[in-house]
N, C-alpha and C positions, 0 to 999 in steps of 0.2 A: 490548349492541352495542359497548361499549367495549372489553370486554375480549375479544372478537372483535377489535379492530382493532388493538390494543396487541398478541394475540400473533402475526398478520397483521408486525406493523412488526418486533416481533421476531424472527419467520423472515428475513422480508428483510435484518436488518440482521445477521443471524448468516451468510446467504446470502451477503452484500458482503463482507465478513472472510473467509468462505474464499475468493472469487474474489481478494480482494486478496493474501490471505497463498500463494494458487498462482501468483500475479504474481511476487511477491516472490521462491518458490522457483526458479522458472524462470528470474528473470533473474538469481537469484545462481548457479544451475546453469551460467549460459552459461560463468563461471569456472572450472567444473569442480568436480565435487561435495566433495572433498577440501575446496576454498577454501570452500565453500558452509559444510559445518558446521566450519570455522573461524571463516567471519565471525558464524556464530550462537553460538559458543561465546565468541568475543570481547566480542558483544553483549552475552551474560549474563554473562559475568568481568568484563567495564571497563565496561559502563553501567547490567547489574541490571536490562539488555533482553530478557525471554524472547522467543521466535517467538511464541509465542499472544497478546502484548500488544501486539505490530506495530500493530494497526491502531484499538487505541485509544490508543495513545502515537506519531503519525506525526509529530510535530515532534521529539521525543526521536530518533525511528528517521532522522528525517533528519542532526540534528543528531549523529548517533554515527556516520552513514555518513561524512560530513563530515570529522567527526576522523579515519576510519580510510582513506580513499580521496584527501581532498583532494579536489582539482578532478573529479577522478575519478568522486567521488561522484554529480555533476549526469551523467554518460554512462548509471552503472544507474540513477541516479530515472526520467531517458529511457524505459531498457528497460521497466522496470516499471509506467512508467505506458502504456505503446504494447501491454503485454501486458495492464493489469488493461481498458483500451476492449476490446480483443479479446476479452476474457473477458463484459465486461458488456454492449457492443454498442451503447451509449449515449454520451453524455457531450460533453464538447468535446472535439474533434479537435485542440484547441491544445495540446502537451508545454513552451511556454513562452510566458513573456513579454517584451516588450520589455527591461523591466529586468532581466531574468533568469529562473531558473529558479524555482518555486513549486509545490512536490510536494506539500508536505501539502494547501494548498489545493487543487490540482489532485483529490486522493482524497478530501477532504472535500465536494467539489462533486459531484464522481461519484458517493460515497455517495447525498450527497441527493437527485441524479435520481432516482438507485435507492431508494429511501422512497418518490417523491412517484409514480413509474409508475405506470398502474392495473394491475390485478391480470388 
């Protein structure tokens, strides 16, 4: 039964990564595809960011958008996180908080609904 439920959480959790990481594409696409695999190519030249580790390194991926966008960075976490609720259908409807913006937790939180649903 365990391992019924272990690979269960592991579909789901490979399921949230690509919902997240087609978030990711789409809002970096809103830039234009061009800019898109720029910023993925900058991710892996200056912070050793691949695309596929997006979403188990989201404080890195926040933190590299940061450095490469500035304030900017907080508009695509916006997007992306307005597109991965779209995609999962779940979650808080909040894109922020009072003191600011909170992306990684925001997809850390989403993730977890997305675990804890029933099947």
């Amino acid at each position: 039964m365990k391992t019924v439920q272990r690979n269960y959480t592991t579909i789901i959790h490979e399921e949230f990564e690509n919902l997240f990481l087609e978030a990711v594409d789409e809002s970096l696409s809103s830039l234009g595809d061009s800019a898109k695999q720029a910023i993925y190519y900058h991710l892996e030249e200056s912070f050793r960011l691949k695309r596929q580790e997006i979403p188990d390194r989201i404080d890195e991926f926040a933190t590299a958008m940061e450095r490469i966008f500035g304030y900017g960075a907080k508009l695509l976490q916006i997007q992306i996180m307005k597109r991965l609720h779209e995609k999962v259908g779940h979650g808080s409807a909040l894109y922020h908080k009072k003191d600011g913006l909170f992306f990684a937790e925001y997809v850390r939180a989403t993730s977890m609904f997305n675990h804890v649903k029933a099947p």
